[in-house]
C-alpha positions as CSV (number, residue, x, y, z in Angstrom):
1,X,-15.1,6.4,0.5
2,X,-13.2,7.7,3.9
3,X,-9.3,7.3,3.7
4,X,-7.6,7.3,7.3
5,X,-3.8,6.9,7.7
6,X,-3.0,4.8,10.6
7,X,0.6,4.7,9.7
8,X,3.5,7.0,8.2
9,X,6.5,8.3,8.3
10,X,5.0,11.3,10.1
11,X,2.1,12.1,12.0
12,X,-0.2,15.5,11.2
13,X,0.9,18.7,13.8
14,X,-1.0,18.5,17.1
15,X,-2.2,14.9,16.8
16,X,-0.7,12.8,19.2
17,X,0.0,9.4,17.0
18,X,2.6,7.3,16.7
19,X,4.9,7.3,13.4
20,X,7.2,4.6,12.0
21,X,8.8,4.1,8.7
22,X,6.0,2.5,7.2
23,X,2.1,2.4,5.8
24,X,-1.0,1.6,6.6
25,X,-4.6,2.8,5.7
26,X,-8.4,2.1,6.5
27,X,-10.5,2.6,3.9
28,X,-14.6,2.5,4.2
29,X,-16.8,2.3,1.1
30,X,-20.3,1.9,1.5
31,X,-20.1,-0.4,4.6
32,X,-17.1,-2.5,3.3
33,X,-13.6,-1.9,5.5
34,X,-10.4,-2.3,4.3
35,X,-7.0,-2.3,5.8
36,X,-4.6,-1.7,3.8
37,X,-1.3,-3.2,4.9
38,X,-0.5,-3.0,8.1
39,X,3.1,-1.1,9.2
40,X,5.9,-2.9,10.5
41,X,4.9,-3.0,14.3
42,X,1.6,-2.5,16.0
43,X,1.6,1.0,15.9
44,X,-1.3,0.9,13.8
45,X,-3.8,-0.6,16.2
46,X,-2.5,2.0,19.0
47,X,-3.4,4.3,16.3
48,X,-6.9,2.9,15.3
49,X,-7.7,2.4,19.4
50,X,-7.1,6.5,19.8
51,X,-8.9,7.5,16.6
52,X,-12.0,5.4,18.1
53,X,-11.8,2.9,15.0
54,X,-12.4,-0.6,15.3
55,X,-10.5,-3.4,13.4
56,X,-12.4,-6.5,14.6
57,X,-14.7,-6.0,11.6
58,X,-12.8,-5.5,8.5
59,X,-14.0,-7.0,5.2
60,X,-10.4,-7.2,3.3
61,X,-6.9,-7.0,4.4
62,X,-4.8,-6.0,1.4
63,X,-1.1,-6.1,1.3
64,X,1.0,-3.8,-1.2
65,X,3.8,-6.1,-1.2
66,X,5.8,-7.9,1.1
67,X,8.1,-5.8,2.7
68,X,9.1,-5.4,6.5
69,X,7.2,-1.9,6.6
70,X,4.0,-3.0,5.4
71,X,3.6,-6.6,6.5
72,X,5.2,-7.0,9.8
73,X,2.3,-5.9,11.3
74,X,0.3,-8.9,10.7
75,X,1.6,-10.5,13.9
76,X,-0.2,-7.8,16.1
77,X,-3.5,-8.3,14.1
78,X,-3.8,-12.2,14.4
79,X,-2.9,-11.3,18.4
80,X,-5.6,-8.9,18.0
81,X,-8.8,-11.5,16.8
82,X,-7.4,-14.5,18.6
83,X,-7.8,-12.5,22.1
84,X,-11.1,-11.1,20.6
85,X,-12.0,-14.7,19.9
86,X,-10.8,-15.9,24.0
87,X,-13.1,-12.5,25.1
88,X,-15.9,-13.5,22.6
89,X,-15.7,-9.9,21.4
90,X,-18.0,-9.6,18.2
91,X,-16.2,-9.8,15.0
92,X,-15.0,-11.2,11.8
93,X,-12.1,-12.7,10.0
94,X,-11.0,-10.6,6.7
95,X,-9.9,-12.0,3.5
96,X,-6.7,-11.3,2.9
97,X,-6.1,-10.0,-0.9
98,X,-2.1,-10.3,-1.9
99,X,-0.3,-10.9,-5.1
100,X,1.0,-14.8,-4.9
101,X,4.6,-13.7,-5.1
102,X,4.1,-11.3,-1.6
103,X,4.7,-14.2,1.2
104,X,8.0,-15.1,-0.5
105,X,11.1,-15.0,1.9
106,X,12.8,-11.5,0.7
107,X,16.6,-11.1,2.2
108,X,19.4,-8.6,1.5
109,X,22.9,-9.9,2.3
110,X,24.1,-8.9,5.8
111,X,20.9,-8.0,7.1
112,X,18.0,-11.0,6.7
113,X,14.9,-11.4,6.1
114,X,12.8,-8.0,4.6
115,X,9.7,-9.9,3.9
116,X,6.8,-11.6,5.2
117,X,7.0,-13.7,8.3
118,X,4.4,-15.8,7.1
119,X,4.1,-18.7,4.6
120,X,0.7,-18.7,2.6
121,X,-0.2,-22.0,4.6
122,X,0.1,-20.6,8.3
123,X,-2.2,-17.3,7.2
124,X,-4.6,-19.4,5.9
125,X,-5.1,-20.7,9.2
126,X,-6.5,-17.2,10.6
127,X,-7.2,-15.8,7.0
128,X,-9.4,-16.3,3.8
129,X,-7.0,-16.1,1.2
130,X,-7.4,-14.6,-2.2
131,X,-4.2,-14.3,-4.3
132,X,-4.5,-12.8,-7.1
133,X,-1.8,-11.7,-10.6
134,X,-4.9,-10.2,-12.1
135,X,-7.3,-7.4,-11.0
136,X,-9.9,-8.4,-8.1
137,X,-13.0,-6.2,-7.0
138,X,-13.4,-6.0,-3.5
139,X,-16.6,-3.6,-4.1
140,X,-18.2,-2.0,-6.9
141,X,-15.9,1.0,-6.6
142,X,-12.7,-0.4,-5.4
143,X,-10.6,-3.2,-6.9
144,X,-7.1,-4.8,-6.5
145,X,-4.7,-4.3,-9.4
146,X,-3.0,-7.2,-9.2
147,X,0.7,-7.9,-11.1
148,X,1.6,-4.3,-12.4
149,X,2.3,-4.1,-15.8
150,X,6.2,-2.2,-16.3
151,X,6.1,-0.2,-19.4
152,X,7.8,3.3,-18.7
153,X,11.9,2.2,-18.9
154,X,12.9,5.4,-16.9
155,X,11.0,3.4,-13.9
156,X,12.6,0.4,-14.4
157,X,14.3,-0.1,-11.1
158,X,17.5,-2.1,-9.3
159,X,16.8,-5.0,-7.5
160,X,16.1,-4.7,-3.6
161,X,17.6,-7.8,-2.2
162,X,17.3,-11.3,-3.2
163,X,14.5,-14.1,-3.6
164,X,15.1,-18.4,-4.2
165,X,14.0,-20.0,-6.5
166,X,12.8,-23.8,-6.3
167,X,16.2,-24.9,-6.7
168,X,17.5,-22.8,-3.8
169,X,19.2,-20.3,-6.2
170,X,19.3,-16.7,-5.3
171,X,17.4,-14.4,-8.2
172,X,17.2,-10.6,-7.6
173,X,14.1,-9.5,-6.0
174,X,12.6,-7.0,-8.7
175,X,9.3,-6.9,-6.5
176,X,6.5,-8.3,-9.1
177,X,4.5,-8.9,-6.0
178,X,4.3,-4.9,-6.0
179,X,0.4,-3.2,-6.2
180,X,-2.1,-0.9,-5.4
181,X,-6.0,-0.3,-5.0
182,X,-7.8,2.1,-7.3
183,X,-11.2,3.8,-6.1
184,X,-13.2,4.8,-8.8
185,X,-14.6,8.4,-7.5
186,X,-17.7,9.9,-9.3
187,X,-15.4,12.6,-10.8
188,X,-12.0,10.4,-11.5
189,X,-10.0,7.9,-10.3
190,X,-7.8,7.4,-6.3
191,X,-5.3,5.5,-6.5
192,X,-4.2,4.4,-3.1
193,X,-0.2,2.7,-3.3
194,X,2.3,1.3,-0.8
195,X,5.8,1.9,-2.0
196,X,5.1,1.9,-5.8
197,X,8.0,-0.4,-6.4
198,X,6.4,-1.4,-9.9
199,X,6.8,2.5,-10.9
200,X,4.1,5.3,-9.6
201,X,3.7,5.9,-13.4
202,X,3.3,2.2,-14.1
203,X,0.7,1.7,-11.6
204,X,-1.5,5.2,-12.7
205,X,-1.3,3.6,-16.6
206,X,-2.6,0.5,-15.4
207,X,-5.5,1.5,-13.2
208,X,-6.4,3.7,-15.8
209,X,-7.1,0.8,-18.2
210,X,-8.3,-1.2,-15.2
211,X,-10.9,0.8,-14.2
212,X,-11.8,2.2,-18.0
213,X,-11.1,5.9,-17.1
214,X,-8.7,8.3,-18.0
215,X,-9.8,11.0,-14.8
216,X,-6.8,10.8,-11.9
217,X,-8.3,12.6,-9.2
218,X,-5.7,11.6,-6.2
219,X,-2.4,9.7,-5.9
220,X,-2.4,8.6,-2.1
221,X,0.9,6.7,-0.9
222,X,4.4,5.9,-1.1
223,X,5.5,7.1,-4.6
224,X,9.5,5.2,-4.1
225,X,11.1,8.5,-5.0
226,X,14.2,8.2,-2.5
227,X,16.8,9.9,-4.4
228,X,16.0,9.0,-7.7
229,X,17.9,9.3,-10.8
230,X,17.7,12.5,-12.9
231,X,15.6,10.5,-15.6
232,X,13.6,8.8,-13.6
233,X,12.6,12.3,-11.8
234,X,12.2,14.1,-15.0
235,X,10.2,11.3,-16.6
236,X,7.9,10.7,-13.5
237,X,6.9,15.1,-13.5
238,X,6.5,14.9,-17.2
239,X,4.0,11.9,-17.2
240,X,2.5,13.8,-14.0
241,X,1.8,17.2,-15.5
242,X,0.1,15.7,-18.4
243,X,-1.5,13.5,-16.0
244,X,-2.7,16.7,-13.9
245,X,-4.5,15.2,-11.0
246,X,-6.8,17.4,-9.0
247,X,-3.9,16.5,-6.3
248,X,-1.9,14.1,-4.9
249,X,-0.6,12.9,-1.4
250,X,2.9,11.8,-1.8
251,X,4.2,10.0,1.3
252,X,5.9,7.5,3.3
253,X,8.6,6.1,0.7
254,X,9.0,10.0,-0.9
255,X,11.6,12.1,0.3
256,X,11.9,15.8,0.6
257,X,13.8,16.9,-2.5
258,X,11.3,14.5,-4.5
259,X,8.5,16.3,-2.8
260,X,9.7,19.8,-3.5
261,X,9.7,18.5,-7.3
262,X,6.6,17.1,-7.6
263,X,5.0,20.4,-5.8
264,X,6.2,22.2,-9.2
265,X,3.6,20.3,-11.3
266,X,0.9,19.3,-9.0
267,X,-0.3,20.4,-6.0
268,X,0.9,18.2,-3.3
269,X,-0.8,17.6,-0.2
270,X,0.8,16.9,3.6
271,X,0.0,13.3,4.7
272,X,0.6,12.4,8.2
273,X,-1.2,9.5,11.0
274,X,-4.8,11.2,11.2
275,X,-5.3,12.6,8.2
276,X,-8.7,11.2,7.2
277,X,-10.0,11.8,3.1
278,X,-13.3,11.7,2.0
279,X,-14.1,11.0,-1.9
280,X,-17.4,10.7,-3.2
């Protein structure tokens, strides 16, 4: 499988990209493409354009969650096919793979809306949809994990914002709509994350059951380390050195202090726009 980063925080030294607060990756496994969320502007597709990559064919777009600065980029890719449609440019429509919980209206008081700005209903109209709670394989080697299982307490996390529920009530937004994508690499297991709301820890735990193998060989992603509490740190390193990956690629959502950490007990990789990962 080849991993490209078409978005990030930063971009790699002497490649000319554009950056943004934000994620978004192409993965290619034996002939099927994914996309895998898609930034917060269109950055991505300027991105894919310079790196000679083509998005008219994908075979899945996954979302992580539904956040701003991994779903707001969906406007630019519906643009995208219907003016390939008008040109009669060869290419397909994706299935779009999403917990059922990610297209819900997400707001934090004082600023709006954070989440998708898409109901379920009007992306069916340019999308297959496939919602899924519960793991879903999108090849032999890679599958969606679906609702995250939350097990380690020093991960348990404060609400980001707000949700309604049928009633109109405001309930805390504890992000259950929060995954990732596992690729099951002949010696171990990638896991590829957004912002790892559900707890990087969390999500590693549950892929390893998922996928029936204890081997991590990469963490690639957001890891949601932004200043995080003394126990969440400590208990995220300990469950990491035990862990011992062959390496990981903390990004995005991790900031430098956390980074510095998490060098101590594994050897952490730079990620940047055009970095590009092979796995086999």
């Amino acid at each position: 499988m080849k991993l490209t980063v078409l978005v990030d925080n930063n971009t790699l030294i002497d490649r000319y990209f554009f950056a943004e607060p934000g994620l978004s990756f192409l993965l290619e496994d034996s002939g099927t493409r994914v996309l895998f969320d898609t930034g917060y502007s269109d950055i991505f597709l300027k991105n894919a354009r310079k790196m000679g990559l083509s998005l008219l064919d994908l075979d899945y777009l996954v979302l992580s969650h539904g956040h701003l600065d991994h779903s707001w980029g969906l406007e630019p890719l519906i643009r995208l096919f219907t003016e390939a449609g008008i040109e009669r440019l060869p290419g397909r429509s994706p299935v779009l793979v999403a917990h059922p919980l990610a297209f819900e209206s997400k707001k934090i008081e004082g600023i709006g809306e954070i989440g998708s700005l898409f109901t379920p209903k009007k992306l069916s109209e340019h999308f297959r949809l496939q919602l899924s709670g519960t793991p879903f394989w999108l090849s032999e080697r890679l599958v969606f994990l679906g609702e995250i299982p939350r097990n380690f307490t020093f991960e348990a996390e404060a609400a980001i914002g707000y949700v309604r529920d049928i009633k109109g009530n405001k309930i805390p937004d504890l992000l259950p709509d929060d995954t990732a994508l596992v690729y099951r690499a002949e010696t171990g297991l990638v896991i590829i994350t957004g912002c790892s709301h559900s707890g990087i820890c969390n999500i590693t735990e549950y892929a390893k059951e998922v996928c029936g193998d204890s081997r991590v060989l990469d963490i690639v992603g957001g890891f949601h380390l932004l200043e995080p509490s003394k126990e969440r740190m400590r208990g995220t390193l300990d469950y990491l050195k035990k862990l011992d990956p062959e390496c990981i690629h903390a990004c995005h959502c991790t900031d430098l202090n956390s980074k510095i950490e998490l060098s101590k007990v594994c050897r952490l990789k730079e990620v940047g726009v055009g970095l590009q990962i092979e796995y086999f």
